[in-house]
C-alpha positions as CSV (number, residue, x, y, z in Angstrom):
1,X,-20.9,155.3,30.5
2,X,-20.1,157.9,33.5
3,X,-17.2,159.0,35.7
4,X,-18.7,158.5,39.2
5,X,-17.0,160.0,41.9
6,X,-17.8,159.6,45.6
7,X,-17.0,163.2,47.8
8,X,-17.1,162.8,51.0
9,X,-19.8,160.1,51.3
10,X,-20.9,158.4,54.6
11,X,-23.2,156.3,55.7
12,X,-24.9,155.2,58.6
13,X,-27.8,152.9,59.2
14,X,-28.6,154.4,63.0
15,X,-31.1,157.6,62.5
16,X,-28.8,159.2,65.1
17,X,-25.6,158.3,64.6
18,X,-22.8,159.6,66.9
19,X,-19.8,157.9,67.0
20,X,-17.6,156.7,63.9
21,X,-18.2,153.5,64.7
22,X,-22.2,153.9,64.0
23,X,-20.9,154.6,59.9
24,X,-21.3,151.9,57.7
25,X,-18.7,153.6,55.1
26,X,-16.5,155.7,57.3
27,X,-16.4,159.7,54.9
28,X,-15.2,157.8,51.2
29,X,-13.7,160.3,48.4
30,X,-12.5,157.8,45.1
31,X,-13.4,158.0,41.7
32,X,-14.9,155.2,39.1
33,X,-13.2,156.5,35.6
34,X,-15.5,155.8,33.1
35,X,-14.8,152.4,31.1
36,X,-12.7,151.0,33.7
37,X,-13.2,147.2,35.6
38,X,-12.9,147.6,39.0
39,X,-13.5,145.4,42.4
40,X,-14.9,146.2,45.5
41,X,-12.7,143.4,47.9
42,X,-12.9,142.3,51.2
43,X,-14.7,139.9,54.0
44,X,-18.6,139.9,55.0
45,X,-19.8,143.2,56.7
46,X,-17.1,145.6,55.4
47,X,-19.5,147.9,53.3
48,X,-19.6,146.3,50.1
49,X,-22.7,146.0,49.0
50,X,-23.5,149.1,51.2
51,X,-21.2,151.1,48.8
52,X,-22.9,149.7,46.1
53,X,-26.4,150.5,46.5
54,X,-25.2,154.2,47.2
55,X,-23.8,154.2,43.6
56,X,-26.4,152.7,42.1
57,X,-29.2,154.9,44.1
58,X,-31.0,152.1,46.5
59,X,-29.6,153.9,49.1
60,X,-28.9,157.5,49.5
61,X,-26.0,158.4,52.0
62,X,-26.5,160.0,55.2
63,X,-23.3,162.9,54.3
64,X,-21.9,163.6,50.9
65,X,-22.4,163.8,47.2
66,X,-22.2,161.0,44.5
67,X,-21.8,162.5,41.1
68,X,-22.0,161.2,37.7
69,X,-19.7,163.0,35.1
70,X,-19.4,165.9,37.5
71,X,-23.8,166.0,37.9
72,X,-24.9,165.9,41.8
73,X,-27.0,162.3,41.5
74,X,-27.6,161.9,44.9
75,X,-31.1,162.5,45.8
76,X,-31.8,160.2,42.1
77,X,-33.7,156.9,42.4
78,X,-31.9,153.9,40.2
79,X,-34.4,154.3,37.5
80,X,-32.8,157.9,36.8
81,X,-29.3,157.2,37.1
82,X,-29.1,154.8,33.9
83,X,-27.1,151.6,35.5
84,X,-27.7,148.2,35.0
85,X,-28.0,145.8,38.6
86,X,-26.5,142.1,38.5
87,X,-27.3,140.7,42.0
88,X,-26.1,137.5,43.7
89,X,-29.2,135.5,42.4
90,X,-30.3,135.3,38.7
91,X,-32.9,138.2,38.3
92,X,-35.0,137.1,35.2
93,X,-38.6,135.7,34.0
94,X,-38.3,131.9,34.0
95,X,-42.0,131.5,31.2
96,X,-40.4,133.9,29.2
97,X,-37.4,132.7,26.4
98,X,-33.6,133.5,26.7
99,X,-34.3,136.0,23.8
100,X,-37.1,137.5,25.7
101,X,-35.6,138.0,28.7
102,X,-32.3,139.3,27.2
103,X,-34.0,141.8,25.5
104,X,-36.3,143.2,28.1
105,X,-34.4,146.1,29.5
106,X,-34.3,147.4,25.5
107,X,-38.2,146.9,24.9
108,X,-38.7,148.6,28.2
109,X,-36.6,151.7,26.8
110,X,-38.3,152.0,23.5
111,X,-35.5,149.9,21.5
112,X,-36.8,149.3,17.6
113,X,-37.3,145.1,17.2
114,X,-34.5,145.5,14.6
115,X,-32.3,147.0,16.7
116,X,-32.7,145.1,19.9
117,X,-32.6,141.8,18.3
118,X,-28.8,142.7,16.9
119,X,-27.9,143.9,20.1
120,X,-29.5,140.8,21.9
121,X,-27.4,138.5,19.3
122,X,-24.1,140.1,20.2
123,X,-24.7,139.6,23.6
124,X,-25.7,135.9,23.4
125,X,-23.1,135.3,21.4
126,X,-20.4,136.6,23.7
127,X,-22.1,134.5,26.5
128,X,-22.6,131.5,24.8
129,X,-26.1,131.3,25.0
130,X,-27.0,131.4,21.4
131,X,-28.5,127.9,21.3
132,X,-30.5,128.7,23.8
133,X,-32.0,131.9,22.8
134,X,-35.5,130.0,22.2
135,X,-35.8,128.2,25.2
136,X,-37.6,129.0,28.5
137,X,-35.4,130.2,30.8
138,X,-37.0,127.6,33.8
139,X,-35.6,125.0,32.1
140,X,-31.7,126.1,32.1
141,X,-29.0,125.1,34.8
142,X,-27.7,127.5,37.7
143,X,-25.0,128.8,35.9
144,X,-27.1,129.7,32.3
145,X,-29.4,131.3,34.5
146,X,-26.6,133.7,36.1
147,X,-25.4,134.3,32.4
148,X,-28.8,135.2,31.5
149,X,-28.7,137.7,34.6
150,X,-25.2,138.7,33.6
151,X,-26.9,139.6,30.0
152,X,-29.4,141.7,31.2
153,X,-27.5,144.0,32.7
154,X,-25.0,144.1,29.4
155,X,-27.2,144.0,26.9
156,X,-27.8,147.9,26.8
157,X,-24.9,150.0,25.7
158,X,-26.1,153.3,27.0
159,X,-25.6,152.5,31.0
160,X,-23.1,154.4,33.0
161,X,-21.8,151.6,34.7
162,X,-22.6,147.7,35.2
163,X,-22.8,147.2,39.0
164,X,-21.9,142.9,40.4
165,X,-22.9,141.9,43.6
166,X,-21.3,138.8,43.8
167,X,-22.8,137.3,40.8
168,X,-20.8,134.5,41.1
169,X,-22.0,132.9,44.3
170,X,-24.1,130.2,43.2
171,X,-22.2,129.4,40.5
172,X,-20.4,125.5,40.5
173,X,-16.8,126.1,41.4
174,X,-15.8,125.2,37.9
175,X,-17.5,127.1,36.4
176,X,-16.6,130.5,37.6
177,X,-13.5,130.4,36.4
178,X,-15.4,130.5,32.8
179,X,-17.5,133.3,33.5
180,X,-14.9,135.2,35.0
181,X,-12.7,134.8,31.9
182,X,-16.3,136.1,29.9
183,X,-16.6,139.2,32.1
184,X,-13.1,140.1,31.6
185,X,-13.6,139.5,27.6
186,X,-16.6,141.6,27.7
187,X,-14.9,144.7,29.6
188,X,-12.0,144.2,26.9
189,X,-14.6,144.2,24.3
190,X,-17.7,146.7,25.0
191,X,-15.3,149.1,27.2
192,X,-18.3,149.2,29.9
193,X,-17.3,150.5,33.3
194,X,-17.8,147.6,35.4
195,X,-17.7,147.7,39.3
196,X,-17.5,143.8,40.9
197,X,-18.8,143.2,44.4
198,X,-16.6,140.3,45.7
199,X,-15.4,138.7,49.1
200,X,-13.2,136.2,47.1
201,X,-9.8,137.3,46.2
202,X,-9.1,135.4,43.8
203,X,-12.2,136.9,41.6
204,X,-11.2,140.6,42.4
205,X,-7.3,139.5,41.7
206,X,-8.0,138.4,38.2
207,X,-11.5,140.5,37.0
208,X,-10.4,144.3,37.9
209,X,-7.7,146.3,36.5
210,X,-8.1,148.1,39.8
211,X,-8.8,146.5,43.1
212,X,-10.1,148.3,46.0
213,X,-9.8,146.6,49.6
214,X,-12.3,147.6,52.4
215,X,-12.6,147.0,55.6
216,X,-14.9,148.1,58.4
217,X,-16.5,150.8,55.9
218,X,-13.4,152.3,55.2
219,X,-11.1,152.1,51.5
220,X,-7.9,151.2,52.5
221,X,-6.1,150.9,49.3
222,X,-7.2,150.9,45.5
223,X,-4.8,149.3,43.0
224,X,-3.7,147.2,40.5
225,X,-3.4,143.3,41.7
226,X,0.3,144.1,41.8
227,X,0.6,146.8,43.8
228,X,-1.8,144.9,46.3
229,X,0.8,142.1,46.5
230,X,3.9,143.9,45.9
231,X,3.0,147.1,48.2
232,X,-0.1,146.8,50.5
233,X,-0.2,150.1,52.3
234,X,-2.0,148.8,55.2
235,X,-1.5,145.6,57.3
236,X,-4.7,144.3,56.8
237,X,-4.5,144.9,52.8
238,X,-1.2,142.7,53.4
239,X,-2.9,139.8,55.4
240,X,-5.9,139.7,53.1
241,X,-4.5,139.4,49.7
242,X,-2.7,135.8,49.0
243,X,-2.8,132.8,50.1
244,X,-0.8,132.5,52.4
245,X,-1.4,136.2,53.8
246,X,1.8,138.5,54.8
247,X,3.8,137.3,57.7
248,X,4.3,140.3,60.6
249,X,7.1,140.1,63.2
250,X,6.9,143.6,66.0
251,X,10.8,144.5,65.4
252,X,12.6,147.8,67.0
253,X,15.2,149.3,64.5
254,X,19.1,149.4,65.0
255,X,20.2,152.0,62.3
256,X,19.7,149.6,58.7
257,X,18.3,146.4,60.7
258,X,15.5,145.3,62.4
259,X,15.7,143.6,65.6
260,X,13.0,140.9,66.2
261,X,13.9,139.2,69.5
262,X,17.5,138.1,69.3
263,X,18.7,138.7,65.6
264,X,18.6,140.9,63.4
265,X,17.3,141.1,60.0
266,X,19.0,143.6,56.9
267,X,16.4,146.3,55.4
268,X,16.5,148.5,52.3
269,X,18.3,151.4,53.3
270,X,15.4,153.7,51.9
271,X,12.7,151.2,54.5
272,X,15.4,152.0,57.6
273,X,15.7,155.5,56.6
274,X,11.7,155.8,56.5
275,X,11.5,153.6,59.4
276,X,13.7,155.7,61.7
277,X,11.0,158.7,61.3
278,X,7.8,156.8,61.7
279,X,6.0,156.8,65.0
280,X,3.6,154.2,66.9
281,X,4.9,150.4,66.8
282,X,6.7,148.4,64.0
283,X,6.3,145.5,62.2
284,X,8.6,143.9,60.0
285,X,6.5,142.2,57.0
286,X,7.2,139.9,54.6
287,X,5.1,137.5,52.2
288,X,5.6,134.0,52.5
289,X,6.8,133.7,48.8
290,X,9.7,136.2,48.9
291,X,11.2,133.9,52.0
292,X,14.4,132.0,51.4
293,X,14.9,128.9,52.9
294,X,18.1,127.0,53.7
295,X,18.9,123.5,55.2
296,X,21.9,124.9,56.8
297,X,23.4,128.2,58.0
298,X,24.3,130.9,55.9
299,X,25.3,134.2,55.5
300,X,22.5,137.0,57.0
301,X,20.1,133.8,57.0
302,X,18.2,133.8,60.3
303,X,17.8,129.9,62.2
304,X,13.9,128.9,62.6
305,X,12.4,125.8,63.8
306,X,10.1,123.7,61.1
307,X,6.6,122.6,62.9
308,X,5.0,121.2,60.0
309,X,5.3,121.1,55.7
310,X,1.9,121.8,53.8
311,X,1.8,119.9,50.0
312,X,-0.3,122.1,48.0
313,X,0.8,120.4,44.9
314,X,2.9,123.0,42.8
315,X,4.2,124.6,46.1
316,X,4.7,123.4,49.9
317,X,3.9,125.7,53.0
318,X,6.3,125.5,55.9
319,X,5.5,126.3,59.2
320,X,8.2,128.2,61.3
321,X,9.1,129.3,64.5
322,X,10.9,132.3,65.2
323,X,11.2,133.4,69.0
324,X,7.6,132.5,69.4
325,X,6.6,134.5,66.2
326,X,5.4,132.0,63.7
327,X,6.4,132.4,59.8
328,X,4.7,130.8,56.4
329,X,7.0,129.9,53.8
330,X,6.2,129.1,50.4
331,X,8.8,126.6,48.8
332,X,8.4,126.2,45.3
333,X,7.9,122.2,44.0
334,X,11.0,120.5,43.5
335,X,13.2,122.2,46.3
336,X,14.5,120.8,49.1
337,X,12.5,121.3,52.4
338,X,14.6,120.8,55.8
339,X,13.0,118.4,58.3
340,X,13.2,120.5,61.3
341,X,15.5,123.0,61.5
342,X,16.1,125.8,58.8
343,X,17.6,128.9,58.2
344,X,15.4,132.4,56.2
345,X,16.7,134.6,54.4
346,X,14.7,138.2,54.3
347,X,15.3,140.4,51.2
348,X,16.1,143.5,51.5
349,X,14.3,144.6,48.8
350,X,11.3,142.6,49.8
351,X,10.7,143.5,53.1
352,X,8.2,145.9,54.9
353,X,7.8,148.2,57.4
354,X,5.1,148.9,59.1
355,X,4.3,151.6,61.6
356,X,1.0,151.2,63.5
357,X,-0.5,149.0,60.8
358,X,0.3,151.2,58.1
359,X,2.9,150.8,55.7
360,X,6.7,153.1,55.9
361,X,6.9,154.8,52.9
């Protein structure tokens, strides 16, 4: 296992490129501490997989150095840098047996039969495929296929990091949540570093100890799933992550409130304080979840109209109108929902401010 560390890496697929917007990963510096589970998060095109393959040595950067335990690895091919691949389609010989193919990467490396066929056990055994360790692998469903792939890449101890990209994608719907509980096992168990390639929130949320958003080749925040919720530093960081995403409302301040159209709306001293010094425009935020809703007027609760109630079975999503600004609120199962018009209550405590896109703090 290795700390990788990114300094000052870019890349560009133009042979000239001139303009920032020619860089698909925009000048990254982060660092990959050895034995942690991380996941690289966000939608199609952001540099993912881009950011990826420069770890793992398909592609070498156009600026910057990727280091492993502190050693310049950039100009190394895959093959020299000791990490094991899972791609987003099982990668495995379908004549050969589970056992076979599981302990391929090991026979390739000079492993002792002994020594490979424990390790191989172990790793079956954490996957679940030790009844099929003597079958042919063309014979197994989707999902035992992917767990064969998944193997393959864990099966040798010696790697500096297990690299995902999207392994899951092929995978029945019910049955990622199973293979997602055996990755997080795994980490728990062999300490591996493992970085997880994923557009699906959900996936990053509950694999990765820390998350790291991208967008348009840039990191915007690494974190712990809480702090993604709780505190997204950017506004697309707070759109992205749940479901519903942040609501925004543009807002001027009047010393420890925010105006948004005609009312006003109470903020954390510490935000207004923050607020009063930041520069560009602002954006109240709030996630749908912290919202309080109320069938009839009360105290600092500001009035909205309800367009239409969601059921999403343990929770309902209300639609509201606020001076043409439209908030989501999440009403937990059982409470009351008002029919058309309501009143929200903001806390304090839980709401944001951002100052062009970024968050006040």
């Amino acid at each position: 296992m290795a700390r990788i560390e990114f300094d000052e890496i870019a890349h560009s697929y133009h042979p000239n490129p001139a303009t920032r917007s020619d860089y698909a990963l925009k000048e990254i510096n982060t660092v990959w501490e050895d034995g942690g589970a991380y996941a690289l998060l966000g939608p199609s095109g952001c540099g993912k997989t881009t950011l990826l393959n420069v770890i793992s040595g398909l592609l070498k950067p156009s600026r910057g150095r990727v280091l492993y335990d502190g050693t310049d690895v950039t100009a190394l091919p895959p093959e020299k840098r000791n990490i094991a691949q899972v791609f987003q389609f099982p990668v495995l010989y379908d004549t050969m047996s589970v056992f076979d193919n599981l302990a391929f990467p090991l026979k390739n490396r000079g492993f002792n039969k002994a020594d490979a066929a424990r390790r191989v056990q172990e790793v079956a055994e954490i996957l679940d495929l030790t009844p099929d360790l003597k079958k042919k692998a063309a014979g197994l469903s989707a999902d035992a296929k992917q767990k064969i792939s998944l193997g393959r890449g864990l099966v040798r101890s010696d790697v500096a990091a297990v690299l995902f990209d999207e392994p899951l994608t092929v995978i029945d719907p019910h049955l990622k949540w199973h293979l997602r509980r055996k990755l997080k096992e795994i980490h728990e168990q062999l300490k591996l570093t493992l970085i997880y390639v994923t557009h699906d929130q959900v996936e990053a949320l509950t694999f990765a100890d820390q998350v790291i958003l991208m967008y348009e080749g840039e990191i915007l925040q690494i974190g712990t799933p809480e702090e993604l919720v709780e505190n997204p530093r950017h506004k697309f960081v707070g759109y992205f992550i749940g479901s519903p995403g942040m609501n925004f409302l543009p807002c001027i301040l009047e010393g420890q409130k925010a105006r948004v159209g005609g009312v006003t709306i109470a903020l954390d001293p510490e935000t207004a304080a923050l607020g009063a010094e930041a520069r560009g425009v602002l954006e109240l935020g709030i996630r749908p979840m912290h919202l309080k809703v109320h069938s009839s007027a009360v105290d600092g609760g500001v009035p909205v109209t309800v367009k239409t109630v969601e059921d999403q079975g343990s929770f309902q999503i209300l639609t509201t109108a606020l001076n043409g600004h439209t908030l989501l609120v999440r009403v937990p199962e059982g409470h009351p929902v008002p029919e058309s018009q309501a009143w929200l209550k903001f806390p304090p405590q839980r709401t944001k401010l951002f100052a062009d896109e970024r968050l006040v703090r």
